[in-house]
Backbone atoms as SQL, in Angstrom:
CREATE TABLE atoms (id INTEGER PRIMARY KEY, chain TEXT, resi INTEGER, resn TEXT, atom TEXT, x REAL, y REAL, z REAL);
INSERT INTO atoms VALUES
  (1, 'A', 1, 'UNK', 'N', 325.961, 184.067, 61.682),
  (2, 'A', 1, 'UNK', 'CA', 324.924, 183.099, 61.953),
  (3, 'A', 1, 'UNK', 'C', 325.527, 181.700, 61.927),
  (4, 'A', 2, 'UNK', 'N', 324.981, 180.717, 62.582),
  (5, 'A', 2, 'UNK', 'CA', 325.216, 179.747, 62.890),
  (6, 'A', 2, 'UNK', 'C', 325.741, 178.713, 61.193),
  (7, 'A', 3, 'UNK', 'N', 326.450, 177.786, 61.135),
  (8, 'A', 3, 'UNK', 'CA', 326.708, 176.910, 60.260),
  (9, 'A', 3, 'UNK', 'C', 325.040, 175.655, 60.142),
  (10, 'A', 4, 'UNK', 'N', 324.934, 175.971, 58.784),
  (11, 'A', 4, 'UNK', 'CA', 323.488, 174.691, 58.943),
  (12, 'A', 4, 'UNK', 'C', 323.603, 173.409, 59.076),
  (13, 'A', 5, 'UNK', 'N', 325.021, 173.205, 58.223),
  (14, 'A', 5, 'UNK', 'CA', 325.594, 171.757, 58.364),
  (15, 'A', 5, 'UNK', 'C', 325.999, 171.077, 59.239),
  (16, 'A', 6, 'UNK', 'N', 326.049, 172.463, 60.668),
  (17, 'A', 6, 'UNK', 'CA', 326.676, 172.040, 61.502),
  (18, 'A', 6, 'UNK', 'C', 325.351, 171.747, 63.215),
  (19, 'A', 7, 'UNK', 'N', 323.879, 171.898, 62.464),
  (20, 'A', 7, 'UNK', 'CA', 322.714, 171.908, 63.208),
  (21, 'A', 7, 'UNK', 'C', 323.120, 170.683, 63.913),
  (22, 'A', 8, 'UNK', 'N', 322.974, 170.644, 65.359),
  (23, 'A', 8, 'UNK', 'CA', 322.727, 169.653, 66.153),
  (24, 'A', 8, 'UNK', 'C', 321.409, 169.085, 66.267),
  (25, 'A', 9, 'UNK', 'N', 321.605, 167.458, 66.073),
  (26, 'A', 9, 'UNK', 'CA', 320.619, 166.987, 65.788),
  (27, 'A', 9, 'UNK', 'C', 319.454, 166.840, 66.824),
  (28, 'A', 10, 'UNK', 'N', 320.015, 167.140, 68.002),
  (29, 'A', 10, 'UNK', 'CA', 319.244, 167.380, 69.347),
  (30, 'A', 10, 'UNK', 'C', 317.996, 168.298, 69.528),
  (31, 'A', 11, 'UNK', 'N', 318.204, 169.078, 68.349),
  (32, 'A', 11, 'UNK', 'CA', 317.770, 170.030, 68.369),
  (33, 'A', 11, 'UNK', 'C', 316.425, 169.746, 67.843),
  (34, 'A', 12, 'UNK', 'N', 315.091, 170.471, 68.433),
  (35, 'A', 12, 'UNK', 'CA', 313.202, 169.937, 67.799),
  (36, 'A', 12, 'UNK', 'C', 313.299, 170.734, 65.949),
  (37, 'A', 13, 'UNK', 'N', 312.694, 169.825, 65.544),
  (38, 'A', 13, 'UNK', 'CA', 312.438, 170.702, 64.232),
  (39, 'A', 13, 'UNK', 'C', 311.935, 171.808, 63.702),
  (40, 'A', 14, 'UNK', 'N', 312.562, 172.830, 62.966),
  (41, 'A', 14, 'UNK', 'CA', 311.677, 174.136, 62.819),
  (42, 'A', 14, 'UNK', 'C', 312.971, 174.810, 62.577),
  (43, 'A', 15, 'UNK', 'N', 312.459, 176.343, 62.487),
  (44, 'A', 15, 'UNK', 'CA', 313.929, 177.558, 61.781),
  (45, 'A', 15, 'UNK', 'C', 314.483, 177.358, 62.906),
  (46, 'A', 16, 'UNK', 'N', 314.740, 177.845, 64.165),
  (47, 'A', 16, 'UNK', 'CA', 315.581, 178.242, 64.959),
  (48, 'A', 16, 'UNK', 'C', 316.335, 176.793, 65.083),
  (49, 'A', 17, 'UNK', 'N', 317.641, 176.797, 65.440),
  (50, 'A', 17, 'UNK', 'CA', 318.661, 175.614, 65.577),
  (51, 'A', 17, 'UNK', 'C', 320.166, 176.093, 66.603),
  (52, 'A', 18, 'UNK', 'N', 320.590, 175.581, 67.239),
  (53, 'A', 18, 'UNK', 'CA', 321.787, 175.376, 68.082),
  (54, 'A', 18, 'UNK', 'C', 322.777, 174.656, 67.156),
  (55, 'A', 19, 'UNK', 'N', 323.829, 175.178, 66.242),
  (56, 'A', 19, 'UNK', 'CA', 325.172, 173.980, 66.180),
  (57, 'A', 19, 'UNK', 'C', 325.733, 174.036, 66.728),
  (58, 'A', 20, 'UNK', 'N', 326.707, 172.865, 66.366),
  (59, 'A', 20, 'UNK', 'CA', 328.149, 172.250, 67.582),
  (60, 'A', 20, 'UNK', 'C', 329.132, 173.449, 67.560),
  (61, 'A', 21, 'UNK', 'N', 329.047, 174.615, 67.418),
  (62, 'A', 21, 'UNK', 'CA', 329.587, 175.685, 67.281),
  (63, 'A', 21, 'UNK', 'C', 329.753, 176.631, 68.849),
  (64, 'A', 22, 'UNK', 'N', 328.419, 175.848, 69.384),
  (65, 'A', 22, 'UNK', 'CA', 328.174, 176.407, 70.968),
  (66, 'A', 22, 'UNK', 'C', 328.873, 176.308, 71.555),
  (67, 'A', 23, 'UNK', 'N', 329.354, 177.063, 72.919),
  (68, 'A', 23, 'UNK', 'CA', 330.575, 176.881, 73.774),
  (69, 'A', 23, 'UNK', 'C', 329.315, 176.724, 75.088),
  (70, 'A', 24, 'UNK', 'N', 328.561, 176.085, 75.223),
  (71, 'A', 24, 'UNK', 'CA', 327.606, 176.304, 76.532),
  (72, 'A', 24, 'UNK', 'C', 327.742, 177.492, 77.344),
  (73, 'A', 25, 'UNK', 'N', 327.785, 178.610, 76.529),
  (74, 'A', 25, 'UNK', 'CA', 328.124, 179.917, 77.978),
  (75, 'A', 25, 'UNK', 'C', 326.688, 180.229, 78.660),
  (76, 'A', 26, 'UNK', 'N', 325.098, 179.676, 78.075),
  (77, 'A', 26, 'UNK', 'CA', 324.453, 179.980, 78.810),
  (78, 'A', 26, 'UNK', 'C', 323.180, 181.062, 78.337),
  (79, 'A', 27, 'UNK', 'N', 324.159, 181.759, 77.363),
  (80, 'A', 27, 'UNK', 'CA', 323.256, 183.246, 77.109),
  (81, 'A', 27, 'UNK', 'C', 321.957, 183.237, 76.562),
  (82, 'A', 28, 'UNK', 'N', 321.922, 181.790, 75.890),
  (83, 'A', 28, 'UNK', 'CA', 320.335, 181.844, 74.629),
  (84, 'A', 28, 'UNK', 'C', 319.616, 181.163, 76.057),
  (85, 'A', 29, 'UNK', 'N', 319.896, 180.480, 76.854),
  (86, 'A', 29, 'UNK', 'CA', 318.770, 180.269, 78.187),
  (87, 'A', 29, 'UNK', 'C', 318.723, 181.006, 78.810),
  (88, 'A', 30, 'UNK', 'N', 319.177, 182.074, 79.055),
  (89, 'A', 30, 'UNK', 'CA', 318.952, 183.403, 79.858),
  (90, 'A', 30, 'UNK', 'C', 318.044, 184.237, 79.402),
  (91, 'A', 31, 'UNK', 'N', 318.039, 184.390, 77.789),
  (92, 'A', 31, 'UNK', 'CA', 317.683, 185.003, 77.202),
  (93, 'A', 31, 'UNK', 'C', 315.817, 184.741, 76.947),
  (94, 'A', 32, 'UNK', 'N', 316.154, 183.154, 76.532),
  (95, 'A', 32, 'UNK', 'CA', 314.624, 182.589, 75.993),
  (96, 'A', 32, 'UNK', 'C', 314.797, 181.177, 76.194),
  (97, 'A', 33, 'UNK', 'N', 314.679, 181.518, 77.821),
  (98, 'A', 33, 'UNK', 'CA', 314.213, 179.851, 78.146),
  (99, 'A', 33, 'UNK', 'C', 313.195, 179.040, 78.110),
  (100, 'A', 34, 'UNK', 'N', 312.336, 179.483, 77.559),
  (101, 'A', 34, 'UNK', 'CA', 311.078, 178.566, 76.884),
  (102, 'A', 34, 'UNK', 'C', 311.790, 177.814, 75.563),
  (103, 'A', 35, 'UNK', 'N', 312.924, 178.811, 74.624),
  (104, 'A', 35, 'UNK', 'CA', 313.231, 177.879, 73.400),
  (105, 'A', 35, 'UNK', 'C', 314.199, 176.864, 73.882),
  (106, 'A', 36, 'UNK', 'N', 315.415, 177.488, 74.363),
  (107, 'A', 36, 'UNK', 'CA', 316.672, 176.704, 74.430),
  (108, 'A', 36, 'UNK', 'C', 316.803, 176.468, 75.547),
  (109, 'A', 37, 'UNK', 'N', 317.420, 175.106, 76.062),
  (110, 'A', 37, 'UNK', 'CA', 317.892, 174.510, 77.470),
  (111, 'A', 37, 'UNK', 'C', 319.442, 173.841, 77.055),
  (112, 'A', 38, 'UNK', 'N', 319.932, 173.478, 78.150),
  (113, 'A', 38, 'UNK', 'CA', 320.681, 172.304, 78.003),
  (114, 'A', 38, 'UNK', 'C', 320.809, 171.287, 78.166),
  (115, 'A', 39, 'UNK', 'N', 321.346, 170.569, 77.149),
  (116, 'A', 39, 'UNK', 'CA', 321.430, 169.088, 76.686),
  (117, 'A', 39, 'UNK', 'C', 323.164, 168.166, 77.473),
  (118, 'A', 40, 'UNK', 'N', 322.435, 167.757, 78.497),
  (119, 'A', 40, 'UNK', 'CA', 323.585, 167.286, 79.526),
  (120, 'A', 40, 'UNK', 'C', 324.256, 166.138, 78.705),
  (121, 'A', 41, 'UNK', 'N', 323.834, 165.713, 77.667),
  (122, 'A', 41, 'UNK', 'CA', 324.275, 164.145, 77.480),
  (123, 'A', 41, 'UNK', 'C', 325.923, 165.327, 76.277),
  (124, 'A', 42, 'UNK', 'N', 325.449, 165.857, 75.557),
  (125, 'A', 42, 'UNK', 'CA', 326.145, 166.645, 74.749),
  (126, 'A', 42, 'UNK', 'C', 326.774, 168.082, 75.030),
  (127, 'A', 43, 'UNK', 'N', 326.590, 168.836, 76.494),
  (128, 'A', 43, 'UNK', 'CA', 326.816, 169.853, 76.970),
  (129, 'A', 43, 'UNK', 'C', 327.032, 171.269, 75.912),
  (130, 'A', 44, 'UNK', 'N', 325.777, 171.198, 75.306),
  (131, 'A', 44, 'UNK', 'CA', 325.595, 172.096, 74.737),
  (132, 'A', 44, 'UNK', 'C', 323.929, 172.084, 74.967),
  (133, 'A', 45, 'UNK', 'N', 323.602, 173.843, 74.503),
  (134, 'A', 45, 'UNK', 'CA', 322.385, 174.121, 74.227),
  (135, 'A', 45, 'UNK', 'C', 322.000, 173.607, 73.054),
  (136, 'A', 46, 'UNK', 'N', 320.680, 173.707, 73.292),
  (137, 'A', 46, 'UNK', 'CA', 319.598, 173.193, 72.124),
  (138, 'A', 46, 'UNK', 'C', 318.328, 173.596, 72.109),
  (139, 'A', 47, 'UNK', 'N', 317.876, 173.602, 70.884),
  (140, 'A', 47, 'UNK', 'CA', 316.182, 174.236, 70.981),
  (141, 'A', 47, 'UNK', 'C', 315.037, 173.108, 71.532),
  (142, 'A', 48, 'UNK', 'N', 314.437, 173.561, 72.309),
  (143, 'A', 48, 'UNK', 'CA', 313.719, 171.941, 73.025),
  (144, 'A', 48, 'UNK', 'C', 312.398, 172.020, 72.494),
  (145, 'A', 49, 'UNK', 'N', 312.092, 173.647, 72.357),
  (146, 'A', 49, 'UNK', 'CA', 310.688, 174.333, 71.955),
  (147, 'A', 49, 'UNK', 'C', 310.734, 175.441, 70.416),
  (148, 'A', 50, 'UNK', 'N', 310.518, 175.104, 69.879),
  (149, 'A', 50, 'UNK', 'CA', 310.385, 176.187, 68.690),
  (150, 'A', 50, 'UNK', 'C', 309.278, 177.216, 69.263),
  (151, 'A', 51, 'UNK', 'N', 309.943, 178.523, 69.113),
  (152, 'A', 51, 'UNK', 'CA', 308.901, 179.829, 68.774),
  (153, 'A', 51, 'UNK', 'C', 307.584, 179.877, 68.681),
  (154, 'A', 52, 'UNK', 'N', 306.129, 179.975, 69.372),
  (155, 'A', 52, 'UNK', 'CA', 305.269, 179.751, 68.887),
  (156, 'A', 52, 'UNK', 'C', 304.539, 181.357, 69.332),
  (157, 'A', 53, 'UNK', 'N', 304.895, 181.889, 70.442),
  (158, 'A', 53, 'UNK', 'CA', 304.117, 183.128, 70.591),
  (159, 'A', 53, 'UNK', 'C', 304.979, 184.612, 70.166),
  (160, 'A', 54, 'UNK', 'N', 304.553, 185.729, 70.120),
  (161, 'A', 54, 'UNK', 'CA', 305.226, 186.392, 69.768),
  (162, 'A', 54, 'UNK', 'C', 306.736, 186.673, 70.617),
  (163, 'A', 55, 'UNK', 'N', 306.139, 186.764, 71.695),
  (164, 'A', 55, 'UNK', 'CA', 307.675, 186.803, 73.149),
  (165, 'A', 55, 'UNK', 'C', 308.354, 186.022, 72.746),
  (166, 'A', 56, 'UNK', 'N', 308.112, 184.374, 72.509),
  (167, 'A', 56, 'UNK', 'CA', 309.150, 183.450, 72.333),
  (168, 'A', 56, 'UNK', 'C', 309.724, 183.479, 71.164),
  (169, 'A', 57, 'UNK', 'N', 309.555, 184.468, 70.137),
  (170, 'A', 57, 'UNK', 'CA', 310.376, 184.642, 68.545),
  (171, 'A', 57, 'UNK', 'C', 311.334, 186.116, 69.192),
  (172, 'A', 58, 'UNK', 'N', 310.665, 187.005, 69.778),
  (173, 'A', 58, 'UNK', 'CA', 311.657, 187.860, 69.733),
  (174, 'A', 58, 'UNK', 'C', 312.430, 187.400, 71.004),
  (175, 'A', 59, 'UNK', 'N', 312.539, 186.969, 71.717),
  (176, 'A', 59, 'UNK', 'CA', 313.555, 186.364, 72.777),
  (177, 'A', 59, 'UNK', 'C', 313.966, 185.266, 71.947),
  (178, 'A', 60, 'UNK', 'N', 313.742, 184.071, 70.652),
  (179, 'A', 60, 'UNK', 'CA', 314.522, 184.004, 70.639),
  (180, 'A', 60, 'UNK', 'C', 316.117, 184.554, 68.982),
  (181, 'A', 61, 'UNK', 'N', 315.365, 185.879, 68.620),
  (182, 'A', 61, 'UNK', 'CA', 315.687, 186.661, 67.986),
  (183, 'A', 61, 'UNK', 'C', 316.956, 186.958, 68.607),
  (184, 'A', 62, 'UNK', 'N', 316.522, 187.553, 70.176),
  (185, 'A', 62, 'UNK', 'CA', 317.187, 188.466, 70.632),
  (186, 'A', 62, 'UNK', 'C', 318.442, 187.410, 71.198),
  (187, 'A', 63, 'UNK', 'N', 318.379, 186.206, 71.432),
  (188, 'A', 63, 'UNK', 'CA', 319.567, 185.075, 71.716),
  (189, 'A', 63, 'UNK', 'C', 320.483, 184.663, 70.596),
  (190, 'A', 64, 'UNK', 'N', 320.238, 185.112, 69.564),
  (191, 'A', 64, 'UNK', 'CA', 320.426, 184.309, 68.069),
  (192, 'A', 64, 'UNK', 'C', 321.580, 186.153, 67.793),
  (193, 'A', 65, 'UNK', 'N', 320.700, 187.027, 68.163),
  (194, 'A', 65, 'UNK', 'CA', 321.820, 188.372, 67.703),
  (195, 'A', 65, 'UNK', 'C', 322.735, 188.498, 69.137),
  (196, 'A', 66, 'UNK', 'N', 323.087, 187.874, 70.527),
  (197, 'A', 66, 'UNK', 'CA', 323.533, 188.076, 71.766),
  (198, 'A', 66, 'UNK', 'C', 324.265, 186.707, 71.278),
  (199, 'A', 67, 'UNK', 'N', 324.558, 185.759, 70.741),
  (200, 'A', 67, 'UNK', 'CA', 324.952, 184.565, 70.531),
  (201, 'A', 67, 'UNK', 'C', 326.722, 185.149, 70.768),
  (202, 'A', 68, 'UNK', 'N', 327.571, 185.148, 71.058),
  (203, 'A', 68, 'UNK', 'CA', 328.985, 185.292, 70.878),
  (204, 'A', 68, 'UNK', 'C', 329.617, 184.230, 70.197),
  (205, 'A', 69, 'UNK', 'N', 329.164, 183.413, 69.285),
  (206, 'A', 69, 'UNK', 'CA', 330.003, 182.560, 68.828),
  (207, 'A', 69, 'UNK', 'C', 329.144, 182.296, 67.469),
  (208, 'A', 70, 'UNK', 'N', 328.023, 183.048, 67.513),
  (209, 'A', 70, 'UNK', 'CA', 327.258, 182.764, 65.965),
  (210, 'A', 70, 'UNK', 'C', 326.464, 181.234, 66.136),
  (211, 'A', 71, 'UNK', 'N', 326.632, 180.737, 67.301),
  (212, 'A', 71, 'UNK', 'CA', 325.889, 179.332, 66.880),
  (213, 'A', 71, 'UNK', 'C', 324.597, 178.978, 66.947),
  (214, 'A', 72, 'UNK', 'N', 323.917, 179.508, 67.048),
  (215, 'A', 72, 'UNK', 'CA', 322.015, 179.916, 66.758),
  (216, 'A', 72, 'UNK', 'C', 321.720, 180.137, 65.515),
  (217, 'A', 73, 'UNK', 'N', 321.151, 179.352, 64.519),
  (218, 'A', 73, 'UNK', 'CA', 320.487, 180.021, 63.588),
  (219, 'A', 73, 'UNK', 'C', 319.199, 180.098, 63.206),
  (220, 'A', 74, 'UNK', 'N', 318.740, 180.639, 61.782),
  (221, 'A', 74, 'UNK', 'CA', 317.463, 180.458, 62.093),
  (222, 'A', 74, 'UNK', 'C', 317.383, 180.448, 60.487),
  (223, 'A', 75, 'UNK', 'N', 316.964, 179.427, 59.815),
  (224, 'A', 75, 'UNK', 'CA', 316.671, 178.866, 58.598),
  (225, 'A', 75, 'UNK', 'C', 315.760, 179.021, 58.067),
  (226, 'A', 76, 'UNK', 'N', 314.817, 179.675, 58.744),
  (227, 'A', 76, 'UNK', 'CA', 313.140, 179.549, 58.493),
  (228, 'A', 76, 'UNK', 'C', 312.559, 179.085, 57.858),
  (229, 'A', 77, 'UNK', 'N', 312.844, 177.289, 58.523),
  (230, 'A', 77, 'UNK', 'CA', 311.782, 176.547, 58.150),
  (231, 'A', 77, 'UNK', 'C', 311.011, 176.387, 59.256),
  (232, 'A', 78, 'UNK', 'N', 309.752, 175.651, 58.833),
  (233, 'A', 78, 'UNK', 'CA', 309.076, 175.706, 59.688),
  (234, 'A', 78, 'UNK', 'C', 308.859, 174.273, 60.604),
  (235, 'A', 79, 'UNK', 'N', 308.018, 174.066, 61.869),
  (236, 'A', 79, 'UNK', 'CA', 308.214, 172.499, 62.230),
  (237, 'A', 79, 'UNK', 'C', 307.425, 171.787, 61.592),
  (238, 'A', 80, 'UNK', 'N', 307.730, 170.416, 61.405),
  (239, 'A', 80, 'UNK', 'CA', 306.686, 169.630, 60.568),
  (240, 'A', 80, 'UNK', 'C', 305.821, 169.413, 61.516),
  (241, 'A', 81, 'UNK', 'N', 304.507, 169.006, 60.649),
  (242, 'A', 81, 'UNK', 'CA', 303.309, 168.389, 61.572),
  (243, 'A', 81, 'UNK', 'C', 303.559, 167.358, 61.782),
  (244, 'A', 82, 'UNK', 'N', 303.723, 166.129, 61.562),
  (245, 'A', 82, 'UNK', 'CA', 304.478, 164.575, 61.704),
  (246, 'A', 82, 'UNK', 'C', 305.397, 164.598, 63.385),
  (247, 'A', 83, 'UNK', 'N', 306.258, 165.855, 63.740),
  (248, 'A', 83, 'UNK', 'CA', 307.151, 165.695, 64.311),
  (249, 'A', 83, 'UNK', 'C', 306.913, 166.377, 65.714),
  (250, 'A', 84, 'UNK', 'N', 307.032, 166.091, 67.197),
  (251, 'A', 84, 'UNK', 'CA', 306.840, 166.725, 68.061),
  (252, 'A', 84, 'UNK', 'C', 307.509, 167.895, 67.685),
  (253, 'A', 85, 'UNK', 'N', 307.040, 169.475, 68.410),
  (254, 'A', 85, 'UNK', 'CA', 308.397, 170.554, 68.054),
  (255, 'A', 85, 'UNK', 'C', 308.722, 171.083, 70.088),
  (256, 'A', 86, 'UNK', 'N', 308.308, 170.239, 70.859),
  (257, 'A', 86, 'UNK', 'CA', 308.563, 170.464, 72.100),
  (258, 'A', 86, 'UNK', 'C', 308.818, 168.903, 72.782),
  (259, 'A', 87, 'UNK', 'N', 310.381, 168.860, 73.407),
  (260, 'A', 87, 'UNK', 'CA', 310.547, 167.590, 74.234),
  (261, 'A', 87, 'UNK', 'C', 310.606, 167.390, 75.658),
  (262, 'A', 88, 'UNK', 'N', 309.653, 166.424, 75.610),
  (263, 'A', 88, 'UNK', 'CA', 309.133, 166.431, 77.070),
  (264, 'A', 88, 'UNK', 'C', 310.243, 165.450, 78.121),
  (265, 'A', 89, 'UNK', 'N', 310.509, 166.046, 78.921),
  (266, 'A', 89, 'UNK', 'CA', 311.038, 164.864, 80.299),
  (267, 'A', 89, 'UNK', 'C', 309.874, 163.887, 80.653);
């Protein structure tokens, strides 16, 4: 599993997280592109959307165990209310 210390800060608040551990190969947006996209300024993935329906936890379950480099984790915390947990263009 992913390093926590190593959470990119890009990333919306809540358990699931992307660290700088990512090699951008692609697989967690293939997988569950409602959670994770990519972040062009940093060329890595990132969570844009936290998990909210059941599909979007096990897709992004199923990106987090398909990860080849471990850099997905999932901390389970939850998103704050204070904080958007989806970023809009």
């Amino acid at each position: 599993m992913a390093t926590l210390n190593m959470r990119l800060p890009e990333n919306v608040p809540g358990a699931f997280y992307v660290s700088s551990e990512c090699i951008d190969c692609d697989q967690c947006r293939e997988t569950a592109p409602a959670v994770f996209r990519r972040q062009e300024e940093i060329s890595f993935s990132i969570v844009f959307h936290q998990p909210v329906t059941d599909l979007e936890r096990q897709e992004a379950e199923q990106a987090l165990k398909g990860c080849p480099v471990d850099a997905i984790g999932n901390d389970g915390g939850v998103p704050s209310p204070n904080k958007p947990t989806v970023i809009l263009d």
